[in-house]
PALUM-549578 format. One record per residue (C-alpha): z, y, x. Coordinates in steps of 0.25 Angstrom, whole numbers, padded with zeros to 4 digits, always signed. Each point is the difference from the previous one (the first is absolute). Example, Ala and Ser with C-alpha at 12.3 -4.5 7.8 and 13.67 -1.06 7.14 Angstrom:
<sites>
+0031-0018+0049-0002+0014+0006
</sites>
This chain:
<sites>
+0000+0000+0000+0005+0009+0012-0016-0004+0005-0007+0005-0012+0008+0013-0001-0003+0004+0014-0015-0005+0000+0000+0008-0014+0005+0014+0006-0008-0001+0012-0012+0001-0009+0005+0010-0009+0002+0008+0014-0015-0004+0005-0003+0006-0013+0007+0011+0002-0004+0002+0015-0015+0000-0005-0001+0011-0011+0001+0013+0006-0003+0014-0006-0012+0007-0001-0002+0017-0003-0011+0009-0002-0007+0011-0007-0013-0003-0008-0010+0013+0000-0014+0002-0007-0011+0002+0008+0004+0016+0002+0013-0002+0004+0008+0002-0013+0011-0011-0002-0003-0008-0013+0014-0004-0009+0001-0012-0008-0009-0011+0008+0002-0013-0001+0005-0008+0012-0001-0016+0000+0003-0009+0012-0011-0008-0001+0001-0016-0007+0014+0007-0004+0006+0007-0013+0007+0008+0009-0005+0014+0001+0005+0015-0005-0007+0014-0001-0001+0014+0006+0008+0010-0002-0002+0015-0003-0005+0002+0014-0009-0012+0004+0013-0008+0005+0003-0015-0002+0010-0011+0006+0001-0014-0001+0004-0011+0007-0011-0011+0001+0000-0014+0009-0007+0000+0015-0014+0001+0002-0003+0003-0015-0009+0010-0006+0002+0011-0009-0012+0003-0013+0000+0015-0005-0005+0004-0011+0000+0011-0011-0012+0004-0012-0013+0007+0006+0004-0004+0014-0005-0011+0008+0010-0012+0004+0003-0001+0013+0007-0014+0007+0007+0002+0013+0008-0009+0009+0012+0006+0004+0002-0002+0016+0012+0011+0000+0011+0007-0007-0010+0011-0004-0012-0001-0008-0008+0014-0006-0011-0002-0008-0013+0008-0005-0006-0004-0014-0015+0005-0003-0003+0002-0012-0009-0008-0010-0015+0003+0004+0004+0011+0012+0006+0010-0008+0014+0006-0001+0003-0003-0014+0015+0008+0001+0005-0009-0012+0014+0000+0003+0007+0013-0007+0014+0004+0002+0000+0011-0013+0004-0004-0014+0011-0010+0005+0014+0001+0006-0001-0017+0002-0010-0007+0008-0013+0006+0002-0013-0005-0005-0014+0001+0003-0009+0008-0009-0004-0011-0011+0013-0004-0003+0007+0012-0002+0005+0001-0015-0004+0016+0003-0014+0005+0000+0000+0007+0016-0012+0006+0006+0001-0002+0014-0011+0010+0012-0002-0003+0012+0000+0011+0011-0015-0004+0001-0001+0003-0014+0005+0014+0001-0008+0005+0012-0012-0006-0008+0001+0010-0011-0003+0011+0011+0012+0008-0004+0006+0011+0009+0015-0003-0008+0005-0012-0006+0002+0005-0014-0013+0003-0001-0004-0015+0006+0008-0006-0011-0007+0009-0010-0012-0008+0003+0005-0013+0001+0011-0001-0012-0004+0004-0014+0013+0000-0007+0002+0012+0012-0004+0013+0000+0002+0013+0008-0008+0014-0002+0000+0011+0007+0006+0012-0008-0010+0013-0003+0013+0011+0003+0005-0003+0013+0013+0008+0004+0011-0012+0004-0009-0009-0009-0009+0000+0013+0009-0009+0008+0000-0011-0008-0008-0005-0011+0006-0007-0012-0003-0015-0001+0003-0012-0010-0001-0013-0006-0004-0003-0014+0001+0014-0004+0014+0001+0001+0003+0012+0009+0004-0002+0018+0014+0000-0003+0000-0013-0009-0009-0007+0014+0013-0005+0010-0005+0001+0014+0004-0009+0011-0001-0003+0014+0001-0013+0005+0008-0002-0013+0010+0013+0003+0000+0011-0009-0009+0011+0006+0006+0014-0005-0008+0010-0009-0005+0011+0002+0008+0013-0002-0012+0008-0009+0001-0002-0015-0014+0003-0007+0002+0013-0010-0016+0006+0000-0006-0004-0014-0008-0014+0007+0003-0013+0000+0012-0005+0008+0007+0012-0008+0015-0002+0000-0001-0013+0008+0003-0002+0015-0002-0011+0009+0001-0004+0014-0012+0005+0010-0008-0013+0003-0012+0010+0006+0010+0000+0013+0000-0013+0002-0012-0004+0012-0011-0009-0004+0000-0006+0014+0016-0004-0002-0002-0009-0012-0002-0015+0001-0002-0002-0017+0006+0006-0011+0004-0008-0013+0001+0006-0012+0008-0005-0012-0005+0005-0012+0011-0003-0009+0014+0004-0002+0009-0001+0008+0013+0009-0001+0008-0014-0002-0004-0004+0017-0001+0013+0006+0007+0010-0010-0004+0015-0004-0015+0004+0000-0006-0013-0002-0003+0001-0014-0016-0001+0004+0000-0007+0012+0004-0003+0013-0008+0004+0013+0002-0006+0013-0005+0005+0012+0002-0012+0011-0003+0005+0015-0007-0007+0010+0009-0008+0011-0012-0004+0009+0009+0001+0015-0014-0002+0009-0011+0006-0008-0005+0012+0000-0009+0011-0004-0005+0016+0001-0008+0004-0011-0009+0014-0001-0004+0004-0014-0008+0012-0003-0006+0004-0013-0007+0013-0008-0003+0001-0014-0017+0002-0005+0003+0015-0003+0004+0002+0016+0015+0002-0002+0013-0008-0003-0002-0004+0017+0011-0011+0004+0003-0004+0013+0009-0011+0003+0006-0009+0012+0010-0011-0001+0007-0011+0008+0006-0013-0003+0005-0008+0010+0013-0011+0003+0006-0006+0010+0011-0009+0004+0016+0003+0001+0007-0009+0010-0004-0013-0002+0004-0001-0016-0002+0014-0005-0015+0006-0003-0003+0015-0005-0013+0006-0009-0002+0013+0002-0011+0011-0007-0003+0015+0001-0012+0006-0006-0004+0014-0002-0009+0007-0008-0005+0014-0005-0008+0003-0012-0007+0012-0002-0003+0008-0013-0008-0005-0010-0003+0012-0011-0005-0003-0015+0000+0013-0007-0006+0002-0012-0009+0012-0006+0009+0010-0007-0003+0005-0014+0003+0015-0001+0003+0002-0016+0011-0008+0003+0005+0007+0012-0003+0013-0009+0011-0008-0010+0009-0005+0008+0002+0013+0008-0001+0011-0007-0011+0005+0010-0012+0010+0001-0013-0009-0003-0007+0008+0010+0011-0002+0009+0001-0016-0002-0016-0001+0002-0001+0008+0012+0012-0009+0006-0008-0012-0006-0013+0003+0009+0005+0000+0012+0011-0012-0002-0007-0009-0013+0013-0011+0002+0009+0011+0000+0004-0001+0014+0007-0014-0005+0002-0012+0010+0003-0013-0007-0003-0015+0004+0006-0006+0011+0009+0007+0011+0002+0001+0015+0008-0012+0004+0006-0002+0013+0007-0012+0002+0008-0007+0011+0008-0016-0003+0008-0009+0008+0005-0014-0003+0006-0011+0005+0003-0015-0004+0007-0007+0008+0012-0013+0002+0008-0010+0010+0003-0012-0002+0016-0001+0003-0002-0016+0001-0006-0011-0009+0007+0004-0014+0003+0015+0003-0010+0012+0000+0003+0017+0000-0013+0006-0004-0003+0014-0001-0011+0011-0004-0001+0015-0001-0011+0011-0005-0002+0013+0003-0011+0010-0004-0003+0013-0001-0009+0008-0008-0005+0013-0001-0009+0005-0012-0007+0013-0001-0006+0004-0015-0001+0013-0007+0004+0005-0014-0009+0007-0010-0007+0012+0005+0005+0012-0004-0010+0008-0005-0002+0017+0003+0000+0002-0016+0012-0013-0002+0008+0009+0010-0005+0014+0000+0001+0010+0010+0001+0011-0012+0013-0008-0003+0005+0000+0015-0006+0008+0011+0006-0005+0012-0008-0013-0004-0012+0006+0006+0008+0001+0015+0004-0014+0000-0013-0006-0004-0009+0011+0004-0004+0011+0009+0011+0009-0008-0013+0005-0009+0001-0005-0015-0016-0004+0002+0005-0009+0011+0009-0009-0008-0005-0013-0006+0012-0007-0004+0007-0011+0007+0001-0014+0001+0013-0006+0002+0004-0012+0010+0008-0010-0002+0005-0009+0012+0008-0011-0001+0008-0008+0011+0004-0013-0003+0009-0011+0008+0001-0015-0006+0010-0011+0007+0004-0013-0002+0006-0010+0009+0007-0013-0003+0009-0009+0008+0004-0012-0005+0006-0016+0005-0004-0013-0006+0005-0014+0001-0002-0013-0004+0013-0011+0002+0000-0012-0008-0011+0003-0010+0005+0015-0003-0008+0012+0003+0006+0013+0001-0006+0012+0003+0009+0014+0001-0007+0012+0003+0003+0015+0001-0012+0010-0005-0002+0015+0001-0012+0008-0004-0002+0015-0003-0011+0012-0004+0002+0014+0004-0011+0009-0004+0000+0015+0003-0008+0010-0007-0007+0015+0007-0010+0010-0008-0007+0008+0008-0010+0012-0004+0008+0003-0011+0009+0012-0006+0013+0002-0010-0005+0007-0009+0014+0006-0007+0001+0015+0000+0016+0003-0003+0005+0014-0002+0013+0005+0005+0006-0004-0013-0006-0013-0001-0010+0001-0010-0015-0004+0001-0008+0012+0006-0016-0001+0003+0002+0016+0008+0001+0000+0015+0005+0012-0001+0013-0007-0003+0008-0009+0009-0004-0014-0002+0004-0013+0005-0011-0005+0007-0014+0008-0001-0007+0004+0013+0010-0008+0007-0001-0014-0007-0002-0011+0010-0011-0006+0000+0006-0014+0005+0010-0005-0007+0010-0014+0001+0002-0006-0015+0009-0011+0004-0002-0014-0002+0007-0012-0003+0006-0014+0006+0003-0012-0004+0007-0014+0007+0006-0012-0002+0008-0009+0007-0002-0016-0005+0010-0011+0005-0005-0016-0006+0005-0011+0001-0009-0012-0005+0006-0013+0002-0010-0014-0006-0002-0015+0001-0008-0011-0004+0012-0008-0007-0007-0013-0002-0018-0002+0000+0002+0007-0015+0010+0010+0000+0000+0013+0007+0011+0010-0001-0001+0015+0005+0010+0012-0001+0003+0012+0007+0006+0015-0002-0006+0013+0004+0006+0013+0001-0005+0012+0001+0002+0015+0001-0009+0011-0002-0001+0015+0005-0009+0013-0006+0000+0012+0005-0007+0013-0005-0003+0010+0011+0002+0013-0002-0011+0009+0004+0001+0015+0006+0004+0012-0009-0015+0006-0001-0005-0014-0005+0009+0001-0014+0004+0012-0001-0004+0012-0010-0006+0001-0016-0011-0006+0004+0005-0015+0006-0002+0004+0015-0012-0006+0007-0013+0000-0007-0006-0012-0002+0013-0008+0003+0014+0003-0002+0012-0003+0008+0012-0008-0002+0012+0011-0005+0014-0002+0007+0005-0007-0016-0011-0008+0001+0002-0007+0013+0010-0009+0004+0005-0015+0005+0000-0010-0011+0003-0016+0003+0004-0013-0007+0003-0014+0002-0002-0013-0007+0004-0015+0002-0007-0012-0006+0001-0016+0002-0011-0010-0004-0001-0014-0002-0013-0007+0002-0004-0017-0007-0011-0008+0003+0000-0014-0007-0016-0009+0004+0004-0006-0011-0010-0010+0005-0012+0002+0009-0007+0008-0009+0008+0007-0010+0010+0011+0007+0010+0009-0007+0006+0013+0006+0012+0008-0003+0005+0013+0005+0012+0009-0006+0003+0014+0005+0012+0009+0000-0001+0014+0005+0011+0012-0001-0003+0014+0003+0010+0010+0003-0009+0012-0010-0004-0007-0012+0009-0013+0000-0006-0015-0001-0011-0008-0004-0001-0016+0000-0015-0006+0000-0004-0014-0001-0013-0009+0004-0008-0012-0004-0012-0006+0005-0008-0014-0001-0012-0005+0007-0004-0014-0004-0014-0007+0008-0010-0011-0004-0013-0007+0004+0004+0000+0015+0006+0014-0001-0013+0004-0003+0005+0007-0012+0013+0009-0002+0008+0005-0010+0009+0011+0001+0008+0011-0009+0013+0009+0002+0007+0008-0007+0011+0010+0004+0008+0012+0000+0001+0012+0009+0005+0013+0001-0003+0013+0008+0011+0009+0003-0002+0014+0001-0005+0006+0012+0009+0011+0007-0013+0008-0001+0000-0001-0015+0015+0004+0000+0000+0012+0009-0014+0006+0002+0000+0015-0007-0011+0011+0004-0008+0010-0003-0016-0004+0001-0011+0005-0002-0012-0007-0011-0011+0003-0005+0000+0002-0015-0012+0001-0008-0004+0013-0004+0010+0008+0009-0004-0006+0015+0012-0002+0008+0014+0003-0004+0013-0003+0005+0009-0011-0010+0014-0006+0004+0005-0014+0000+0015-0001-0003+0007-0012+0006+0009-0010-0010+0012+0004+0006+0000+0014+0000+0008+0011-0008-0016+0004-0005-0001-0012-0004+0013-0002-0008-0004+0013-0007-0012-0005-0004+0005-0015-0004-0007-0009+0009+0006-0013+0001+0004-0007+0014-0010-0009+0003+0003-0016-0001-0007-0012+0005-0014-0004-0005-0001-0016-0005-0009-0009+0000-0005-0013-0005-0011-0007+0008-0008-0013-0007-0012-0004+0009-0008-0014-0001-0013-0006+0007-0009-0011+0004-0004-0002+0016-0010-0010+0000-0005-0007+0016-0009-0011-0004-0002+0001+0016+0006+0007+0014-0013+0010-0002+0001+0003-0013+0013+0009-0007+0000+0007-0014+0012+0005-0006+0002+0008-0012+0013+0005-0005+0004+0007-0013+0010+0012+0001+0010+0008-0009+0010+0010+0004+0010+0007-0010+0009+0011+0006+0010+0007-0010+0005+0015+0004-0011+0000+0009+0002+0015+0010-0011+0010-0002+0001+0014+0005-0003+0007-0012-0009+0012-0006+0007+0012+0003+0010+0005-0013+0001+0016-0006+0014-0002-0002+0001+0015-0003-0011+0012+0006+0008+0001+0013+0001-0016+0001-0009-0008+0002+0000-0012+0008-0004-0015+0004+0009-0011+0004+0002-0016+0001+0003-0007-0011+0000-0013-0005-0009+0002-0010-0009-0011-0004+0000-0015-0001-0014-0007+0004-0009-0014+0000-0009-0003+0009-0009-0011+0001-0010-0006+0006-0011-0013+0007+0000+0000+0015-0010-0010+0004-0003-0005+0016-0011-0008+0005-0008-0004+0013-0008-0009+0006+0000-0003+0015-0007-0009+0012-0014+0000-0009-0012-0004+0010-0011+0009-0001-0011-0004+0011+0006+0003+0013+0013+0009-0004+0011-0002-0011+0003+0008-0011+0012+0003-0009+0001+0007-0015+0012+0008-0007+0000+0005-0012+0014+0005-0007+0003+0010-0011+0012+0007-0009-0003+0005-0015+0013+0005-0009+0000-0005-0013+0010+0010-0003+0008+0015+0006+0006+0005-0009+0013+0006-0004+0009-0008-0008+0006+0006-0013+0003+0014+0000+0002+0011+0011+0016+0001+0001+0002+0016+0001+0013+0004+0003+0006+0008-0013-0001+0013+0004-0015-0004+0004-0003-0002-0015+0010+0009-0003-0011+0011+0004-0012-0009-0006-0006-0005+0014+0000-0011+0009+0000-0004+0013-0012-0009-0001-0012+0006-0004-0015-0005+0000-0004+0005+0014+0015-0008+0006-0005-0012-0009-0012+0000+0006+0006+0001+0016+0009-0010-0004-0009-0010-0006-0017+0002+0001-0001+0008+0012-0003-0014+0007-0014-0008-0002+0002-0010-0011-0006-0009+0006-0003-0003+0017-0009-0012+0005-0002-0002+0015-0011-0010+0004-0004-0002+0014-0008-0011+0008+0002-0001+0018-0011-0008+0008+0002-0004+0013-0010-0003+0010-0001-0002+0014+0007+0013+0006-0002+0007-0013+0008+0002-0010-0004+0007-0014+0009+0006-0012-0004+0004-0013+0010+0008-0010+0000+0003-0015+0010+0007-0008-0002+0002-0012+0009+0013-0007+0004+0000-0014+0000+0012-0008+0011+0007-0001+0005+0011-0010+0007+0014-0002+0005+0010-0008+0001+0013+0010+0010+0009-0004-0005+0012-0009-0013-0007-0004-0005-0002-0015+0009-0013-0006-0013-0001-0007-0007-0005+0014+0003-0009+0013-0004-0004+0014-0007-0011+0004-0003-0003+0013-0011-0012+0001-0001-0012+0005-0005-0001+0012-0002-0010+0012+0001+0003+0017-0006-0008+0008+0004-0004+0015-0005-0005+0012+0003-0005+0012-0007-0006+0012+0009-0006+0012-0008-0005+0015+0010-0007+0009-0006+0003+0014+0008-0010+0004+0013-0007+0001+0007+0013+0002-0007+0012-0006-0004+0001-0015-0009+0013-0005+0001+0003-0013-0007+0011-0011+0004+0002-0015-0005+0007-0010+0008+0002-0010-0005+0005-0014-0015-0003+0006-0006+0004-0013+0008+0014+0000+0005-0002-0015+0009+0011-0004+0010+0000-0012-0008+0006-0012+0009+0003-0013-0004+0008-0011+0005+0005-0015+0002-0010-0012+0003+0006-0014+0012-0007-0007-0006+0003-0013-0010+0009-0008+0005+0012+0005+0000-0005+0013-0013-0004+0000-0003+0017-0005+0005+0005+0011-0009-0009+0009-0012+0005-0009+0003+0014+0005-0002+0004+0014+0009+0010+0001+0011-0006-0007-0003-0012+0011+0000+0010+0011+0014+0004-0002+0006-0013-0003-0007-0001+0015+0008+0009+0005+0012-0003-0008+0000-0013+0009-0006+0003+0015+0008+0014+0000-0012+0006-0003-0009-0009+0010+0006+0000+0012+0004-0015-0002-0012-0004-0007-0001-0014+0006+0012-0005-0004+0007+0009-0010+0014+0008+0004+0007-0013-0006-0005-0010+0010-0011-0010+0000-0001-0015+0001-0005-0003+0013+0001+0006+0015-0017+0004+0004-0004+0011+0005-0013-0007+0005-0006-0010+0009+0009-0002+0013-0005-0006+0010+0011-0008+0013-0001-0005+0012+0009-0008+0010+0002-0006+0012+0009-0013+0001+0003-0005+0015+0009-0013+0002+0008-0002+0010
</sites>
């Protein structure tokens, strides 16, 4: 007995003595570590998967081998001959399909296909493909449920245009970065344009060049990543190549010989110690002016002004825009990033990235014409815009110059022990933006006993001795984010995920010299400053905990749970749940898949504390000065405006994804979005004559819904090259507001309300009904080839001041791309875009509502003012003072330079 024991223990020690244990990293082809592949000893049911990062462990006998495998990747068998073993998968058919996403889930993550989420994933090659100078504008061209549009009024408009998903307004679109909250932006939209009350975070900063993919989750998703996720999730993953790299030159010039852009930008890696790697970019850029001005109409500057038809005529001849500047403004940019980790040992990683840019943004206001502001009216005019002889004075145009700083950087530790992956992280981002008018005036005459006085005679506040420079202010906003995300794969089924965030926030209101706000007139001409009451420092905080379930019920059929709890330290709490399905068949070449959740968006501090003067244009009157009263303020206590709470939402999205082969994918998923007391800055209110103003208010609830479909086809032969198809597309169904407007009382008290038709139209048709994107890409020998369409949807408006008897329409229309790539050789890669080859431009024109709509139409004259009612008097006849529906000003034709190295 003694015998058998031993001989029996010295086996179970052979045994032992010959397993041994095996780590690596498993990578795709560009260097990016792929999560979730499966690991098999071979002739064994031994095995385990990646984690997060590419990672695996396992303990295997002698002289085995080792088979990897994941969907759209090649399997790869591998003997293992040490204690370390990294793999590369290529991808099915050559191509990097990127099918793994880590958005949507706080489990395991999943590839593409069998996510219970519909993500759209972009490469960094399908960014650069779009010919793009920013990345906003790239996605604009590759994402139909995304649009952006530059803004037809500039002033602090000009540093950032507004963007969204599903029409749902840039501050209901979370962005992240590596899966990190990125900070907004510190601008809150107040022109009458779409994007009007909202903010968002500055995605335009972010360098192409930096980005490995970006995956966006078009679905709710307040109850995985909290506040501002009502729409969506974007997330913006960097590139971690440690021994590739690259310069690129980019140069480019719009067919009407402006708009010049000029660019150069590095990315490179490199190792750190022998564990550690670094991804580093800096790109810089500079844009010139590209200048759209329309034809002015003088009966309506004769209307609008008051002035002298002979006066306005003359004028007229020699400048027929009205000395106006509109379109696209000098840009100057400069950005720095970097991505970058070290591995601590086998289970422990610090990673770390930061982001800073800088921008600088030159644009102009409307001019200010010699019969808008008269030298009869004030003499010294013709000294400070003249020879000091009333015939030499003209008018001015006002600058507007805008200095913007964005940064982000996040530095975070992740660990995987027995089966637990944690990840704790620390993030801080912020946006300054500082504002200077130059070639302008304060135009307030105050006597000696502070009344208003036209007579120079008298001693008056500013006059000859006006700057002409003046500092408005500005405003800043920062958060600071801690996380902690803590998950496992409890059993092959059953996942669990959760985690806590906390978070703090800061605005700041600058206040900007005396001469910019002060006197009966608001200060600065064209834009006024920020008053000493109106400035300050505002902050909060908020705490929130998820929990996150994934059951694979079996193979095929998976459920998902998420429940969120969030406490705010302004407005209180809010608790937010999520549920998802995805079911497969026929050899997962067909999935089924549907959500529904709530979500809730917290009131931005913008929203809470922004009050200023500003001036609009108002139909019939040309530019005045209004105010915007914050929630909190004793104005606003006067005037019965409520504090704002948090909007709600309930989320319901279902589709089909069908892949009856690796080169064939359809997906088409159905939408629908209810938010209750939704914010909207509002139409401004005549409380009294000496009172009106505008302010937030959560004033509406809304439904939107909509079809999002995806399709392409890839790696078909076409003689000697290989050709691939897209074609994907978003119609609403429905954008609308949902029951009645909810007017504070003393709103209705005074028979008015804060949504009229021209907000209802910003709010809910000022985005194309409809966008389809279709594209094919042929590959040949050195050459590769790209061909674009994207198709715009009308959109519609109600402009402030016109008939309610009419509308504006502006047409469907299609811009074409094209791009044509040589590669040289191994190193060095030319390529020429063209984007809008057919130099389509938007086009809108009047529609009559009805019979006496349709009169007005009949007479010219009567159309003729409804014209001018709309493009203030023509000076922004392309695209209406309100905004249009799509960013062209003509054909722009780029070229760059790629070297490797």
């Amino acid at each position: 007995m003694k015998k058998l024991c031993l001989l029996f223990f010295l086996l179970c020690s052979f045994v032992v003595l010959a397993q041994k244990e095996v780590t690596g990293i498993v990578k795709d082809s560009e260097g990016n570590p792929i999560p979730g592949v499966n690991i098999i000893e071979k002739g064994t049911s031994n095995g385990t998967s990646t984690d997060f990062d590419g990672r695996y462990k396992i303990k295997i006998n002698e002289n085995s081998s080792l088979t990897f495998s994941y969907v759209g990747y090649n399997t790869v068998t591998k003997s293992t001959e040490g204690n370390v073993l990294n793999i590369t998968l290529s991808a099915e058919g050559g191509q990097n399909l990127q099918e793994v996403v880590v958005t949507g889930t706080r489990t395991a993550p999943r590839s593409n296909t069998t996510s219970a989420l519909p993500i759209d994933v972009l490469s960094s090659k399908d960014l650069v493909s779009t010919g793009q100078a920013t990345f906003d504008k790239a996605l604009q061209y590759k994402i139909p449920s995304f649009n952006t549009v530059q803004t037809p009024v500039n002033d602090a408009t000009s540093l950032l245009d507004p963007y969204e998903i599903r029409n749902m307004g840039p501050s209901r679109t979370l962005i992240l970065i590596n899966g990190k909250r990125k900070n907004m932006s510190s601008l809150v939209y107040t022109q009458t344009s779409p994007g009007r009350g909202e903010t968002g975070a500055d995605i335009s900063a972010i360098p192409t060049d930096a980005i490995e993919r970006v995956e966006i989750l078009r679905d709710g998703a307040s109850a995985q990543y909290g506040s501002d996720a009502i729409a969506g999730v974007m997330n913006i993953i960097l590139k971690k190549n440690a021994s590739l790299g690259s310069v690129t030159l980019r140069s480019g010039i719009t067919s009407e010989g402006d708009g010049e852009m000029l660019g150069i930008s590095l990315n490179n890696g490199s190792t750190v110690g022998e564990k550690g790697f670094i991804n580093y970019t800096v790109d810089f850029s500079k844009v010139a002016l590209a200048n759209r001005p329309g034809r002015v109409n003088a009966d309506g500057e004769i209307a609008d002004f008051g002035a002298d038809p002979a006066a306005v005529n003359a004028f007229l001849a020699l400048k027929p825009d009205a000395g106006n500047i509109n379109g696209s403004p000098e840009t100057a940019a400069a950005k720095f990033l970097i991505n970058g980790g070290i591995d601590i040992n086998e289970t422990d990683q610090i990673y770390y990235n930061a982001a800073y840019v800088y921008k600088k943004v030159n644009s102009f206001a409307n001019y200010r014409t010699p019969y808008w502001r008269p030298v009869a009216d004030m003499p010294y005019l013709a000294t400070l815009f003249g020879d000091g002889t009333p015939a030499s004075y003209q008018g001015y145009v006002p600058t507007f110059e805008g200095d913007l700083n964005d940064y982000n950087a996040t530095i975070g530790y992740k660990s995987t022990k027995n089966g637990w992956n944690t990840d704790v992280s620390l993030t801080t981002g912020g946006n300054t933006q500082i504002y200077t008018v130059s070639n302008s005036q304060n135009r307030s005459f105050i006597d000696t006993n502070g009344n208003d006085s036209k007579d120079p005679g008298e001693d008056f506040l500013y006059g000859i001795s006006t700057p002409i420079t003046f500092k408005p202010g500005g405003t800043s906003f920062n958060h600071y984010v801690g996380n902690i995300d803590v998950s496992k794969n409890l059993t092959d089924q059953f996942s669990i995920g959760f985690g806590s965030e906390f978070r703090t926030e800061n605005f700041e209101i600058f206040e900007g010299d005396v001469a910019s706000y002060i006197g009966n007139r608001s200060g600065a001409d064209s834009f006024q400053g920020n008053t000493p009451e109106n400035s300050g420092k505002f902050n909060r905080y908020n705490l929130g905990v998820y929990l996150d379930l994934a059951y694979d019920v079996t193979k095929d059929f998976l459920l998902n749970g998420t429940v969120r709890y969030e406490d705010y330290s302004d407005f209180g709490s809010a608790t937010v749940w999520k549920a998802s399905t995805r079911y497969k068949f026929s050899d997962d070449k067909v999935t089924l898949r549907a959500s529904l959740s709530t979500g809730f968006r917290a009131p931005s501090l913008h929203q809470i504390y922004t009050q200023k003067s500003q001036s609009s244009f108002v139909p019939g009157q040309g530019i005045v000065v209004q105010g915007l009263i914050n929630n909190v303020s004793s104005a606003a206590r006067a005037s019965g405006v409520p504090k704002l709470d948090s909007e709600n939402s309930r989320n319901f999205t279902a589709g089909i994804g069908l892949k009856p082969n690796k080169n064939f994918n359809l997906t088409i998923d159905y939408y629908d979005i209810k938010v209750k007391d939704r914010i909207v800055l509002g139409n401004p209110i005549t409380f009294s004559p000496t009172n009106t103003s505008a302010f937030f208010v959560n004033g509406i609830d809304s439904r939107t819904s909509g079809i999002d479909l995806v399709a392409g086809y890839k790696n078909l032969i076409v003689g000697p090259g290989k050709m691939g198809f897209n074609l994907s597309g978003n119609y609403t169904l429905k954008n609308e507001i949902d029951g009645p407007v909810k007017n504070p009382a003393s709103v209705a008290a005074v028979n008015q309300s804060v949504i009229d038709a021209t907000q209802e139209a910003l709010l809910f048709t000022s985005r194309p009904i409809f966008k389809v994107i279709g594209g094919a890409e042929y590959e040949i020998g050195k050459f590769g080839f790209t061909v674009n369409n994207t198709l715009f949807g009308p959109t519609k408006f109600k402009n402030a001041g016109m008939s309610s008897d009419l509308k504006v329409e502006f047409l469907t229309k299609m811009v074409t791309d094209l791009g044509i790539n040589f590669a040289a050789n191994d190193k060095l890669t030319i390529a020429l875009n063209v984007n809008n080859l057919l130099n389509v431009l938007p086009e809108w024109k009047f529609k009559a509502e009805n019979a006496a709509g349709q009169a007005i139409l009949n007479d010219p004259a009567q159309t003729r003012a409804q014209f001018n009612l709309v493009t203030f008097n023509g000076r922004y006849s392309q695209m209406t003072y309100d905004g249009y529906h799509f960013s062209q000003l003509g054909t722009m034709m780029n070229l760059s330079l790629n070297y490797k190295f």
